[in-house]
Backbone as a printed PyTorch tensor [residue, N CA C, xyz], in Angstrom:
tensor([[[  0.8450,  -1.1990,   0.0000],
         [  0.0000,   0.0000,   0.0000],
         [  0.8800,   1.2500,   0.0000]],

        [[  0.3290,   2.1730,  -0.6140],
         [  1.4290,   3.3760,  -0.4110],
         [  0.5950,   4.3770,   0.5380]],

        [[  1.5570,   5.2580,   0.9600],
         [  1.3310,   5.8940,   2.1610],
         [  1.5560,   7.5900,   2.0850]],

        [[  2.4500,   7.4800,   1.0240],
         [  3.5000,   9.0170,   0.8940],
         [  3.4390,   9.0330,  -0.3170]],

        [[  3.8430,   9.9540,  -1.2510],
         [  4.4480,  10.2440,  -2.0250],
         [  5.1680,  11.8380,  -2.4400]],

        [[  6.5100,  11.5780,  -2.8230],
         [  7.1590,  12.6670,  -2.9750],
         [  7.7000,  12.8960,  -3.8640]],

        [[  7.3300,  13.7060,  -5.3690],
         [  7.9900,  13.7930,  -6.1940],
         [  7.9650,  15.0630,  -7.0960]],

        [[  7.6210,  15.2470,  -8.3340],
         [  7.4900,  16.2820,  -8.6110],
         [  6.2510,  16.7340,  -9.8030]],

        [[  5.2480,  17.5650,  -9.6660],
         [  4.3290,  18.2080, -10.0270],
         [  4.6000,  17.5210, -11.5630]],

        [[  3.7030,  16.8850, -12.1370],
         [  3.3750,  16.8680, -13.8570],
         [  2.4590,  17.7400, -14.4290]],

        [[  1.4130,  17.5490, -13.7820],
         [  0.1560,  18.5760, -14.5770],
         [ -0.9620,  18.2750, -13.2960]],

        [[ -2.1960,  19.0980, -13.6040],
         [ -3.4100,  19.4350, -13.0370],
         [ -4.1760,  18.3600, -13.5860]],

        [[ -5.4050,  17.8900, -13.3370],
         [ -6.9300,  17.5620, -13.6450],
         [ -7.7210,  18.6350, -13.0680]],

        [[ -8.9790,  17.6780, -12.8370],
         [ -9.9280,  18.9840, -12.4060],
         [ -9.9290,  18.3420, -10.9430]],

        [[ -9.7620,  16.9350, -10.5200],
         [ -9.7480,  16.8160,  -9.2530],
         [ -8.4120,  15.7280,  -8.9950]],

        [[ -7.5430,  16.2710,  -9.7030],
         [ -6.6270,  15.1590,  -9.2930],
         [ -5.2670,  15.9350,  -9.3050]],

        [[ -3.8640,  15.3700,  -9.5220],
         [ -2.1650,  16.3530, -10.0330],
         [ -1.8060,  14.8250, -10.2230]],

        [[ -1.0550,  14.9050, -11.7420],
         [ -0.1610,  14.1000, -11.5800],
         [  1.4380,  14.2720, -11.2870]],

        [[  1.5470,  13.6310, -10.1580],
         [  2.9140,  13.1590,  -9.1000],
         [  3.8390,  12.5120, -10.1540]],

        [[  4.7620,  13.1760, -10.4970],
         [  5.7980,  12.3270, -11.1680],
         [  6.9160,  12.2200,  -9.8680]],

        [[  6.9550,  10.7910,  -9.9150],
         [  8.2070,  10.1360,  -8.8420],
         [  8.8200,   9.0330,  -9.9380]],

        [[ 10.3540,   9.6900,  -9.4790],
         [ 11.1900,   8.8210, -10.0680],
         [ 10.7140,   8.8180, -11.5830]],

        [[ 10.1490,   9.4360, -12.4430],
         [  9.9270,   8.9220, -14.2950],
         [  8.3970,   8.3670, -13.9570]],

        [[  7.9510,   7.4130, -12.8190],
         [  6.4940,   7.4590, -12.8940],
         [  5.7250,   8.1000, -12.2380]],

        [[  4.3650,   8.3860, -13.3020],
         [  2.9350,   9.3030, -12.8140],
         [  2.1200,   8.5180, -12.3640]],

        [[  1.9950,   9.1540, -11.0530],
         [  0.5380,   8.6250, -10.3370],
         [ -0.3780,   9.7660, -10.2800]],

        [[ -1.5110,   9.2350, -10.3710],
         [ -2.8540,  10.1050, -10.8370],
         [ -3.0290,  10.2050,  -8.9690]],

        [[ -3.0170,  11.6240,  -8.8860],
         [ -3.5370,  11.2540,  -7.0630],
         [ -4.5130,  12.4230,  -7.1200]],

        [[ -6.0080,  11.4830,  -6.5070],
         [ -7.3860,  12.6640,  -6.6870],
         [ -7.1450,  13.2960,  -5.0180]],

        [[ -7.5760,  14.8120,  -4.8590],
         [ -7.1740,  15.6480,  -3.7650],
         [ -8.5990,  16.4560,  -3.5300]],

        [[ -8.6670,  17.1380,  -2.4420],
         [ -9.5100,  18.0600,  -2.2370],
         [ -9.2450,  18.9590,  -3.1560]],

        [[-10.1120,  20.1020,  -3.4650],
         [ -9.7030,  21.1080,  -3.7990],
         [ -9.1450,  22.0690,  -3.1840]],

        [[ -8.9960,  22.4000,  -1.8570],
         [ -8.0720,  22.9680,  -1.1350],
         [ -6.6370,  22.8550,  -1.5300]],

        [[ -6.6880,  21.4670,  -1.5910],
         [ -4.7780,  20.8240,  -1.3340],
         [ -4.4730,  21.1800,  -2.7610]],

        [[ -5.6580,  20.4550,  -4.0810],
         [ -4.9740,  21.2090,  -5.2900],
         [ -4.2990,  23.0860,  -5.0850]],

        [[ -5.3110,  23.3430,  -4.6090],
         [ -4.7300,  25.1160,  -4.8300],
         [ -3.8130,  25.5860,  -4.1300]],

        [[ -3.4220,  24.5580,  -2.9860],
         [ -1.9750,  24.9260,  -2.4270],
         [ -0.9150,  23.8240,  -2.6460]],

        [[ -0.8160,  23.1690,  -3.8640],
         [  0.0350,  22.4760,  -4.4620],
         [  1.0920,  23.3770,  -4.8470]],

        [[  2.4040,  23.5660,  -5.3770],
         [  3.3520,  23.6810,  -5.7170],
         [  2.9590,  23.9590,  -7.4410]],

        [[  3.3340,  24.4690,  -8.5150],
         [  3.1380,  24.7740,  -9.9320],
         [  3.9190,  23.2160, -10.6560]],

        [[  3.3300,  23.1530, -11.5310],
         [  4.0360,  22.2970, -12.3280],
         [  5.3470,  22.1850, -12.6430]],

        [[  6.2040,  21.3110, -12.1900],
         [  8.0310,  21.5750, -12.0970],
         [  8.1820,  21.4120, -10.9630]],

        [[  7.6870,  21.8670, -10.1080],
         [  8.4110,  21.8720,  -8.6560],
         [  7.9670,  20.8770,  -7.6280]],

        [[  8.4110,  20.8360,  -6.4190],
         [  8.5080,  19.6570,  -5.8020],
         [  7.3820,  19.4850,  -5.0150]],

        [[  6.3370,  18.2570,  -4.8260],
         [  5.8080,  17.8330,  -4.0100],
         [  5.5390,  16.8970,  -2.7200]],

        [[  5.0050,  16.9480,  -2.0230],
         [  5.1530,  15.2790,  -1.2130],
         [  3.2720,  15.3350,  -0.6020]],

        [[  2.9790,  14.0730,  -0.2610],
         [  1.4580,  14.0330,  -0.4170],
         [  1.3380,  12.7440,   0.3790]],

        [[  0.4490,  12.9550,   1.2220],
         [ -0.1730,  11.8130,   2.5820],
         [ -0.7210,  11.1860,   1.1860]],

        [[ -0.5590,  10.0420,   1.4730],
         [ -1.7270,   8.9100,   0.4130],
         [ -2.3360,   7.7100,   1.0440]],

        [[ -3.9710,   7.9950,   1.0050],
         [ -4.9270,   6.8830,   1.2900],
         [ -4.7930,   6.0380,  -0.0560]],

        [[ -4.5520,   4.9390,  -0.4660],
         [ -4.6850,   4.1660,  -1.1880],
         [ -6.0860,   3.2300,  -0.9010]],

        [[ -7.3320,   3.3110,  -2.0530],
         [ -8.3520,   2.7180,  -1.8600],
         [ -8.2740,   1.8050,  -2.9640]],

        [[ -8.7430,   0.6620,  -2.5890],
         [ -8.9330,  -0.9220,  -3.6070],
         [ -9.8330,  -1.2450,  -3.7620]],

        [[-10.7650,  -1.4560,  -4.6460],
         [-11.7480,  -1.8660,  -4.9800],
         [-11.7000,  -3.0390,  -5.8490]],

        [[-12.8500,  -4.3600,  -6.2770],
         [-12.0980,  -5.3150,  -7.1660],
         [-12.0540,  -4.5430,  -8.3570]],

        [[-12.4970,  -3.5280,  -8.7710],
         [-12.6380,  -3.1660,  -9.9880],
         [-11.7550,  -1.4940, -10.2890]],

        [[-11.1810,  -1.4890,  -8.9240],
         [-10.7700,  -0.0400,  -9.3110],
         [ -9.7080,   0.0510,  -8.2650]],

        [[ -8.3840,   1.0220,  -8.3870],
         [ -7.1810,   1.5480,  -7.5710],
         [ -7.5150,   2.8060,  -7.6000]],

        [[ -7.5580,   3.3310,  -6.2670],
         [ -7.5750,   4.8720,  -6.3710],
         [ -6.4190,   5.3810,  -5.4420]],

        [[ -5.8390,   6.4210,  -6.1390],
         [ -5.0510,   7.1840,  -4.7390],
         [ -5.5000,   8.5670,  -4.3420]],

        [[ -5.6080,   9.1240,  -2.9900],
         [ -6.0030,  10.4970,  -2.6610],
         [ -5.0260,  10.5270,  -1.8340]],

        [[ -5.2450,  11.7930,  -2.3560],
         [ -3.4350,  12.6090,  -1.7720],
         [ -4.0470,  13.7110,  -1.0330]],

        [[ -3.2780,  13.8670,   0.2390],
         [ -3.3380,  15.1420,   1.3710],
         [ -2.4110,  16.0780,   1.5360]],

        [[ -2.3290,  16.6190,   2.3830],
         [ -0.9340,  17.8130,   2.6890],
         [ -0.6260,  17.4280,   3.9740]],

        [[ -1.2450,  16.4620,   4.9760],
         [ -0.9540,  16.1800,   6.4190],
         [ -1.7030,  14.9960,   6.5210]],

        [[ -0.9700,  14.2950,   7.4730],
         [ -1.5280,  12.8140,   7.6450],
         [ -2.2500,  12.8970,   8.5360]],

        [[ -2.6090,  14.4120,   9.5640],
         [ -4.1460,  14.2750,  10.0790],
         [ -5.4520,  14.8500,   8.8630]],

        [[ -5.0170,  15.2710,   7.9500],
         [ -5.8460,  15.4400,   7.1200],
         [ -6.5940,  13.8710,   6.1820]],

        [[ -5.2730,  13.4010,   6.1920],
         [ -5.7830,  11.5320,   5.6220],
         [ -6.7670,  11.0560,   6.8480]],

        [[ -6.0220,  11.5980,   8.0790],
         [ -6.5460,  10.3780,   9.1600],
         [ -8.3690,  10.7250,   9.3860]],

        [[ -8.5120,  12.1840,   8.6280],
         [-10.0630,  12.3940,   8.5340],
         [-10.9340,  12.1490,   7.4930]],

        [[-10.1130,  11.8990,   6.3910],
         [-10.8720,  11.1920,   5.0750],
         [-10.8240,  10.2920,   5.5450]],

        [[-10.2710,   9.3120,   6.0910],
         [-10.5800,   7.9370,   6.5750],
         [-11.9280,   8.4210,   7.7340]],

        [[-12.2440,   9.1150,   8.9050],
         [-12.9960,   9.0720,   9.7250],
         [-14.1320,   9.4210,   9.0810]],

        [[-14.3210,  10.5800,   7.5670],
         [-15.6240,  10.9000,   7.3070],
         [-16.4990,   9.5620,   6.7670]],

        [[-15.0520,   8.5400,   6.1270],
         [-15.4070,   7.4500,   4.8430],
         [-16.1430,   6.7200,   5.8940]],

        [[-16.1170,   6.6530,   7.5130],
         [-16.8660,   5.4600,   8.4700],
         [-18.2000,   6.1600,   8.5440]],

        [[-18.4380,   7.0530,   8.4310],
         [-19.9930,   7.8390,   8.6770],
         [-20.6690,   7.3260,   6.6880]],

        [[-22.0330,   6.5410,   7.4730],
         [-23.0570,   6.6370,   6.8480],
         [-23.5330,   7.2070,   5.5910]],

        [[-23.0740,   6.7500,   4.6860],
         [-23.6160,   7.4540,   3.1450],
         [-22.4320,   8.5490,   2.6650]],

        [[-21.1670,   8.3260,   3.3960],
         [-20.2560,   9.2950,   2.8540],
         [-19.4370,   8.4940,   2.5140]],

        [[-19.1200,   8.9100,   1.0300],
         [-18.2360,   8.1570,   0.2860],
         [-17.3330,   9.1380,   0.1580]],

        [[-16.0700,   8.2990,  -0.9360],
         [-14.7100,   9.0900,  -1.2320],
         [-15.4580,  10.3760,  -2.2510]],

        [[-15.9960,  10.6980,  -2.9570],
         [-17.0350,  12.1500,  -3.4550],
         [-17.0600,  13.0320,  -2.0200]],

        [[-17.9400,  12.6790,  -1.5230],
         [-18.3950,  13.4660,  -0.4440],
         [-17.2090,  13.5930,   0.6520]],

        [[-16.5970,  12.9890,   1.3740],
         [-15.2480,  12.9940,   1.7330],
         [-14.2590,  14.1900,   1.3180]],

        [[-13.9020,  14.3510,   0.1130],
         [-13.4790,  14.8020,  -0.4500],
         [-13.8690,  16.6070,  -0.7170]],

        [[-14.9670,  16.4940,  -0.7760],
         [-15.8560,  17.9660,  -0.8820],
         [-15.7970,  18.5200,   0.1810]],

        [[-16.2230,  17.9850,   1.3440],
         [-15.7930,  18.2560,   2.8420],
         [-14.7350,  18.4250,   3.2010]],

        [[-13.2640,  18.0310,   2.9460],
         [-11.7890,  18.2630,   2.9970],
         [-11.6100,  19.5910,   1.9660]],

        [[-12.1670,  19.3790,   0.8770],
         [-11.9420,  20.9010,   0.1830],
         [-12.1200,  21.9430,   0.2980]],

        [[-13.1740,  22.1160,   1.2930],
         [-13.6070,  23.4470,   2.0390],
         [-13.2200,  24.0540,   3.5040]],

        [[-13.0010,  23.0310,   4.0330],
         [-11.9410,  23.3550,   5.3560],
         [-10.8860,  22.5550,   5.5510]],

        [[-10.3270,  23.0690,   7.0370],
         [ -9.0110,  22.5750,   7.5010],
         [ -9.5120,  21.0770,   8.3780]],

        [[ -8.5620,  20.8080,   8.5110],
         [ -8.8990,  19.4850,   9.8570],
         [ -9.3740,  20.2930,  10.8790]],

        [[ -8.6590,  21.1660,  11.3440],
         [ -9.2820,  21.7380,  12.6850],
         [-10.9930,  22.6050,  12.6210]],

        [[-11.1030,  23.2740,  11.3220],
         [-12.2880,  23.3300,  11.2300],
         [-12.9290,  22.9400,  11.4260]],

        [[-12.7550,  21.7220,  10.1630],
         [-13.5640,  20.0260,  10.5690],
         [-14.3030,  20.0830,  12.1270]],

        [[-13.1330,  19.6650,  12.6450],
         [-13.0030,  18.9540,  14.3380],
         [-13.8620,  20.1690,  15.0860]],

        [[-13.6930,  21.3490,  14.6270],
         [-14.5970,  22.3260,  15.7080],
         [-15.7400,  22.1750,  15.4040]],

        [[-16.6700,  22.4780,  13.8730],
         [-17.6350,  22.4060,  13.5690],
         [-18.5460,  21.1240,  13.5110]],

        [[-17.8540,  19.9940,  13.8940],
         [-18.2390,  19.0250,  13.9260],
         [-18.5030,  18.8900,  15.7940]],

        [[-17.6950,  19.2330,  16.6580],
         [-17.6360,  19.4320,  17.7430],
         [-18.5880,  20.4360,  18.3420]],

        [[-18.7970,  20.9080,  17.9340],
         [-19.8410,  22.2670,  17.9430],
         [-21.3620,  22.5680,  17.2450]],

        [[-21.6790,  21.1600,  16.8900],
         [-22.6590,  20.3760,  15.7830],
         [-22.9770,  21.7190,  14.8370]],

        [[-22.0340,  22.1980,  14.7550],
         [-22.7390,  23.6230,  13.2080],
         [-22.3990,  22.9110,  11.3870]],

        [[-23.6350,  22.3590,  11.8300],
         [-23.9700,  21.0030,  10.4530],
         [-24.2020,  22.6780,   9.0040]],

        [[-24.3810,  23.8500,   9.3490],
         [-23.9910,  24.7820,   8.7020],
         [-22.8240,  24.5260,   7.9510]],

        [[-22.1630,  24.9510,   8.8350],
         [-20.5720,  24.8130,   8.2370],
         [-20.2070,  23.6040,   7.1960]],

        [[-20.6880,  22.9020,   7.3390],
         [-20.0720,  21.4620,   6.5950],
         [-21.2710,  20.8720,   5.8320]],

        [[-22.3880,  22.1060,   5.4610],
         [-23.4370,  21.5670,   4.1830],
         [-22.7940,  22.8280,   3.2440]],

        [[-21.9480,  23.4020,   3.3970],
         [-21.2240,  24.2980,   2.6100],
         [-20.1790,  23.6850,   1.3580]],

        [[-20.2720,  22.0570,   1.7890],
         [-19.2670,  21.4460,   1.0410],
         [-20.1980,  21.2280,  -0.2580]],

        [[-19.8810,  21.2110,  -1.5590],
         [-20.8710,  20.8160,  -2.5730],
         [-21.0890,  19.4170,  -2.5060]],

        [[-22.2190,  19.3370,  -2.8330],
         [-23.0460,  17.8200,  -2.9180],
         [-23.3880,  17.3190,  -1.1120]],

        [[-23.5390,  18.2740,  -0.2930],
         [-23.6700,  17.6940,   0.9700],
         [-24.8510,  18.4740,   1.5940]],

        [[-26.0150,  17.1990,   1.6500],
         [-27.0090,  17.9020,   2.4370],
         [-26.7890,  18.0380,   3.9760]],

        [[-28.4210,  18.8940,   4.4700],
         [-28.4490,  18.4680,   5.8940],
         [-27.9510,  17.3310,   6.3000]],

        [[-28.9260,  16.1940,   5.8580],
         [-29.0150,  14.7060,   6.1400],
         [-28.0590,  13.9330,   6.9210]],

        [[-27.2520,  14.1340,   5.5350],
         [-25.3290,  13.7780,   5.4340],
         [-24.7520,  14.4880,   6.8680]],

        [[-24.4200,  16.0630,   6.3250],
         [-23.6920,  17.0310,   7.4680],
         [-24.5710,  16.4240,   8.8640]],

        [[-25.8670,  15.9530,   9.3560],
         [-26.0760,  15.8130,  10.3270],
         [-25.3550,  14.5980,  11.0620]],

        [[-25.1690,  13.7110,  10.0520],
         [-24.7290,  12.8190,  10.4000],
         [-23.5250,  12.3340,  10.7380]],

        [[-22.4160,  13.3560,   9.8020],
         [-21.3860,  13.4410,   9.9330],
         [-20.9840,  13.8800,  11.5460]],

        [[-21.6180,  14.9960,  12.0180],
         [-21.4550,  16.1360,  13.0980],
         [-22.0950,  14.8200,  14.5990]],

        [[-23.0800,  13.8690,  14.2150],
         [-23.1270,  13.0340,  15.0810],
         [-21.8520,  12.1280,  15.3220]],

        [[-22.0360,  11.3220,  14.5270],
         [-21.3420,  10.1490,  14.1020],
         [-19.4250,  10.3650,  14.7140]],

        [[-19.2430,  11.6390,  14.3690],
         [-17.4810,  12.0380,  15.0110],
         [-17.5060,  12.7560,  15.7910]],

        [[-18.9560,  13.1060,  16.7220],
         [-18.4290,  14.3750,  17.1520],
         [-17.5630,  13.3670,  18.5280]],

        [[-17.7050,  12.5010,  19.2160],
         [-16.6990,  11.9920,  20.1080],
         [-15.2080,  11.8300,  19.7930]],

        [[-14.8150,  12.1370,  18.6160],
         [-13.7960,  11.9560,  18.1530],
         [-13.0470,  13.2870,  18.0140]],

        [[-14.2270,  14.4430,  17.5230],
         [-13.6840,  15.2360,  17.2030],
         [-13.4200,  16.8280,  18.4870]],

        [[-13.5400,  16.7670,  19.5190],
         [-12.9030,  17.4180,  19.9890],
         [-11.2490,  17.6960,  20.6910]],

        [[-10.8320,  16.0670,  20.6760],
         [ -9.2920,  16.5140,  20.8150],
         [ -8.6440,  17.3540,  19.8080]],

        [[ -9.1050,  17.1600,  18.7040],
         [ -8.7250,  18.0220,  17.5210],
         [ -9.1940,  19.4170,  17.3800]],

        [[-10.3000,  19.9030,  17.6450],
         [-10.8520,  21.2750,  17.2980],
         [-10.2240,  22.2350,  17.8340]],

        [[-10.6510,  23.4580,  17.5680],
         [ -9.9490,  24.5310,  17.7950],
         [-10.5780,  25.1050,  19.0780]],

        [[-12.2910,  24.8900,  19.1340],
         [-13.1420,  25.3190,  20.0320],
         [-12.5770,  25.3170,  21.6030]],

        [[-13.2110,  26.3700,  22.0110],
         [-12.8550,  26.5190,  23.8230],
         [-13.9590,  25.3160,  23.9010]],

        [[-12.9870,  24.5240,  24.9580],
         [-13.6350,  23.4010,  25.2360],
         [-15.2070,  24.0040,  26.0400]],

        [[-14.8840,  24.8510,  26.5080],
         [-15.9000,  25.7390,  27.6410],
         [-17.3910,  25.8080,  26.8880]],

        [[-17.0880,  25.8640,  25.3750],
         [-17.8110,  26.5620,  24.4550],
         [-18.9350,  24.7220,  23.7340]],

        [[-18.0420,  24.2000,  23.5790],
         [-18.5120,  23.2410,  23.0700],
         [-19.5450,  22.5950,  24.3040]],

        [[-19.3150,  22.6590,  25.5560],
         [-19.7610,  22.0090,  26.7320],
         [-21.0980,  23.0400,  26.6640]],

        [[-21.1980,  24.0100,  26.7550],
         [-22.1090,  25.1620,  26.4680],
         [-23.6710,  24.8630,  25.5210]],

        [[-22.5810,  24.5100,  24.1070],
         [-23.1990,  24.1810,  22.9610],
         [-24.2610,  22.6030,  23.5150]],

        [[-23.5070,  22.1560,  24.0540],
         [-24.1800,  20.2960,  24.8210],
         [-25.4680,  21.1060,  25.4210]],

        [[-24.9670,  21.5210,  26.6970],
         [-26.2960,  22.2660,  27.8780],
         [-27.1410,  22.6710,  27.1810]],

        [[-26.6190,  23.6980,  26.3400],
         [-27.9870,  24.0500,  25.7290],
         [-29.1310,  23.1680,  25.1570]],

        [[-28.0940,  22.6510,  24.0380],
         [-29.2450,  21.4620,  23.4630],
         [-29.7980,  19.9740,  24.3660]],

        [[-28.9000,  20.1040,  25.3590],
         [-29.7600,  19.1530,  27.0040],
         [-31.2260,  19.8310,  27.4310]],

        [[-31.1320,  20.7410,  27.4340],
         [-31.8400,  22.0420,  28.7880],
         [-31.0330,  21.8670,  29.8080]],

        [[-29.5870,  21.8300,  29.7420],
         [-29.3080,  21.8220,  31.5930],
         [-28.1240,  22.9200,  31.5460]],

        [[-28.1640,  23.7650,  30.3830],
         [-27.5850,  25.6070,  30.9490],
         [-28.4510,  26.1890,  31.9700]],

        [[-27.4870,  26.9640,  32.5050],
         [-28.4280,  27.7610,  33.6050],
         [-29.4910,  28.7590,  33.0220]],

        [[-30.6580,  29.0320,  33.6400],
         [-31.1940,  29.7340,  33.0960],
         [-30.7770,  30.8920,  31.9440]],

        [[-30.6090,  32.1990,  32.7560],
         [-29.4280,  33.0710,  32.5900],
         [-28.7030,  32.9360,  31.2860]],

        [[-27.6770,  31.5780,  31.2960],
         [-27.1880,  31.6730,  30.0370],
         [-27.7150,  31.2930,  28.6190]],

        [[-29.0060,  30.2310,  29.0580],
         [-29.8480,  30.1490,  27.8660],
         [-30.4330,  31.0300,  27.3130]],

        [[-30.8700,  31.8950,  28.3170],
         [-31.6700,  33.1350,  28.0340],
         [-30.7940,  34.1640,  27.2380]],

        [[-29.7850,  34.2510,  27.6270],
         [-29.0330,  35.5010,  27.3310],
         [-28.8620,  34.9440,  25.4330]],

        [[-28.1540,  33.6220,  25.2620],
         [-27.9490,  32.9680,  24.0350],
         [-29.4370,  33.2230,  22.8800]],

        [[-30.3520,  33.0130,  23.8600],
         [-31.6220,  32.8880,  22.6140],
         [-32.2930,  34.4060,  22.5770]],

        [[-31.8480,  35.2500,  23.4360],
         [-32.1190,  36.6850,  23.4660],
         [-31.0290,  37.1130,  21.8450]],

        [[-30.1160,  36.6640,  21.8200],
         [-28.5530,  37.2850,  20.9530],
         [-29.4810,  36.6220,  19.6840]],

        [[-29.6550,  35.2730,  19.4520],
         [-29.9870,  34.5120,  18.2260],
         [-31.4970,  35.2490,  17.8720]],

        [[-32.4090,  35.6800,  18.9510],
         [-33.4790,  36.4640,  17.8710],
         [-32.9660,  37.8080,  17.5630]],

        [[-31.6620,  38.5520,  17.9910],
         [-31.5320,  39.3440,  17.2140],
         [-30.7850,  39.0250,  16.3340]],

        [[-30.4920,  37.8440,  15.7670],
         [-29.8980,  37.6640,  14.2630],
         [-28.8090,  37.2510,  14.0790]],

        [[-27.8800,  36.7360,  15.6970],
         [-26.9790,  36.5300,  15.2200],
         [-26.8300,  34.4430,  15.4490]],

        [[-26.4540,  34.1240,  15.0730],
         [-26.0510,  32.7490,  14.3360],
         [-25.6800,  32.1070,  15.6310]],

        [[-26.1860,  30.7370,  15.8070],
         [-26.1130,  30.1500,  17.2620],
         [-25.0300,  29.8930,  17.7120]],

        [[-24.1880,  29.1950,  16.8950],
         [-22.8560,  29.1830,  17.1380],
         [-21.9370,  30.9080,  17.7030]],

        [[-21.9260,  31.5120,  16.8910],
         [-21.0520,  32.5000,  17.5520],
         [-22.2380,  32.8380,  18.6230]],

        [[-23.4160,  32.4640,  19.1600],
         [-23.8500,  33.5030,  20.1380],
         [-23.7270,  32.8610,  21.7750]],

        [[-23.7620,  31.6370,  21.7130],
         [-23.1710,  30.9700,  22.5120],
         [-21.4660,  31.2350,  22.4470]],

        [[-20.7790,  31.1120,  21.5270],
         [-19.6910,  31.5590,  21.8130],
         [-19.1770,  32.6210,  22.5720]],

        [[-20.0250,  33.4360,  22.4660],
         [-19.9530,  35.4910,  23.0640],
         [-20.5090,  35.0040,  24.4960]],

        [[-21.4350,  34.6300,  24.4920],
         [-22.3960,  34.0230,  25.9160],
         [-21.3810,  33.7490,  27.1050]],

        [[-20.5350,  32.9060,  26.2840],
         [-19.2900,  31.7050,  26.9260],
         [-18.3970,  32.3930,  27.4920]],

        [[-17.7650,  33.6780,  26.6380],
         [-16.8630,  34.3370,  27.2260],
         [-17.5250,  35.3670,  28.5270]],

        [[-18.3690,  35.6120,  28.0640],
         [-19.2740,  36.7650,  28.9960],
         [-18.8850,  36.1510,  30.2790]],

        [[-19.7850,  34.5900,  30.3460],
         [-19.6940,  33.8860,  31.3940],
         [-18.6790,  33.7950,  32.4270]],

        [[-17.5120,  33.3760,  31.3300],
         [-16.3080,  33.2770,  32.1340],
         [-15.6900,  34.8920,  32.7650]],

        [[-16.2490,  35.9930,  32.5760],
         [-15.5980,  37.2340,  33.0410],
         [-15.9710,  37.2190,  34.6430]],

        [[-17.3740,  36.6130,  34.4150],
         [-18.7250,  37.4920,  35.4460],
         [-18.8860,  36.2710,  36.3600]],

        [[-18.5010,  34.8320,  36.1860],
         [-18.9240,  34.1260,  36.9310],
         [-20.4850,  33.6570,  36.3160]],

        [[-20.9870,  32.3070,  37.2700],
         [-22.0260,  31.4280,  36.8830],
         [-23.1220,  32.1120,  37.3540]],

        [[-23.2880,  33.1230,  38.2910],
         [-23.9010,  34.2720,  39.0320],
         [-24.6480,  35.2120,  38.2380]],

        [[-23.9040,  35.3980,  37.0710],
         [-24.7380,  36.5240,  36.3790],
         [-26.0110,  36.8220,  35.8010]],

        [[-26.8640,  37.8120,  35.3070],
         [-27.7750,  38.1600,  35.1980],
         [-27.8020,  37.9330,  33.8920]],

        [[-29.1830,  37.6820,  33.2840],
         [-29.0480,  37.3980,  32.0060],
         [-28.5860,  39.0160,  30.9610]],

        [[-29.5030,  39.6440,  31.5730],
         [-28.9710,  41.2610,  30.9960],
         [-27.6100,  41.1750,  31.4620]],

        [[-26.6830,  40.9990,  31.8560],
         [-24.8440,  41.1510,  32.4000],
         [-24.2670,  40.4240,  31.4010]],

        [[-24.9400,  38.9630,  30.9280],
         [-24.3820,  38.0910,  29.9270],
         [-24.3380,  38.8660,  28.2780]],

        [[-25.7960,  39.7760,  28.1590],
         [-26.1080,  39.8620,  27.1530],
         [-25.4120,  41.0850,  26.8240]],

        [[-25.5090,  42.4800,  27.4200],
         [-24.5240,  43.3270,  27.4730],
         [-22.8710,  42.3620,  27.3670]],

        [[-22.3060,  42.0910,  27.9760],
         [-21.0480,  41.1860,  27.7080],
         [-21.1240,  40.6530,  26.2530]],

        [[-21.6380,  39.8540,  26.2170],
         [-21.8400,  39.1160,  24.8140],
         [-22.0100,  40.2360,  23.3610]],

        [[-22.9490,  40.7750,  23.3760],
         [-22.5870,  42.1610,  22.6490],
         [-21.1410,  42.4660,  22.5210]],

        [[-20.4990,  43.0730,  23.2310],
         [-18.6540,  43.4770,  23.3820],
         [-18.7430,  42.9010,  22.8100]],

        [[-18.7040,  41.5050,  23.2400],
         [-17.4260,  40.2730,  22.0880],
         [-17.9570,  40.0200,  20.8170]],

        [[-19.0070,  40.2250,  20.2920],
         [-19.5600,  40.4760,  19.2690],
         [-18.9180,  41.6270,  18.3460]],

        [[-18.8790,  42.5810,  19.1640],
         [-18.5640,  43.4540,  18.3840],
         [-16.6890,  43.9340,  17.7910]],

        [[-16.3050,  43.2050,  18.5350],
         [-15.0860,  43.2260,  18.6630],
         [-14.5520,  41.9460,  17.2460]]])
């Protein structure tokens, strides 16, 4: 199985580069991210490679980091996501994206990939989210937040203050986020007006 490859840029496809190593081309299909931060034709590459086997088919997909492989492998275990969809989802964010928005269930973020419904993104955002917070970027504080809420077991106060911010328009994710920091200034004590004033600032900032 191959694992790596390091050689040098041949040409573009529309979803693939061919890798010339050593005199031979391997066809390696990529996100579109990793294509656009490839190296120009001539110059040197190296590329994480999932090698997939099928009886009827060899495929290689090529990464820029072997935690980026190690998540095309985690999307390929979720339910109705194939190497297509896999792939569309790696092209639009980072791993750590991934890992936050998936951690943070903002099934938003990751129906942004083409060809990916709710359905899919919901499932995805279930299916890893245990996986995916050692990786994310998210204040852990924030993601625990994001849980309570959708439990009912935030404190009053901070639910209130969160669904006060989201009917004025702003997006659940960042409003719990603002909520979160508020929280942590003022203590578990605070008033929902103290959270919401707070939360504002960090909004605006």
């Amino acid at each position: 199985m191959i694992g790596k490859l390091k050689g040098v840029v041949d040409s573009f496809g529309d979803d693939y580069v061919i890798l010339d190593v050593q005199g031979v081309g391997y066809e390696v299909h990529c996100p579109a991210r990793v294509l656009q931060n490839l190296p120009a034709a001539g110059e040197a590459a190296v590329l994480s490679i999932e090698t997939y086997v099928r009886d009827d088919l060899i495929r290689l997909y090529g990464f820029l980091s072997d935690a980026e492989r190690e998540w095309f492998r985690l999307l390929m275990t979720v339910q109705g996501v194939g190497a297509k969809v896999a792939l569309a989802v790696l092209g639009i964010m980072k791993p750590s994206d991934l890992a936050t928005a998936i951690a943070l269930k903002d099934v938003a973020q990751i129906t942004r990939a083409p060809g990916v419904g709710k359905k899919v993104a919901e499932r995805i955002a279930a299916e890893l989210r245990d996986k995916a917070p050692s990786y994310a970027d998210a204040d852990l504080g924030h993601i625990q937040l994001v849980d309570d809420i959708a439990e009912k077991r935030a404190p009053r106060p901070v639910a209130d203050a969160v669904s006060a911010l989201v009917n004025l328009g702003y997006q659940q994710i960042r409003a719990s986020a603002a909520v979160n920091a508020a929280s942590r200034q003022v203590g578990e004590e605070a008033t929902t007006e103290t959270l919401i004033r707070l939360a504002l600032k960090e909004l605006a900032t």
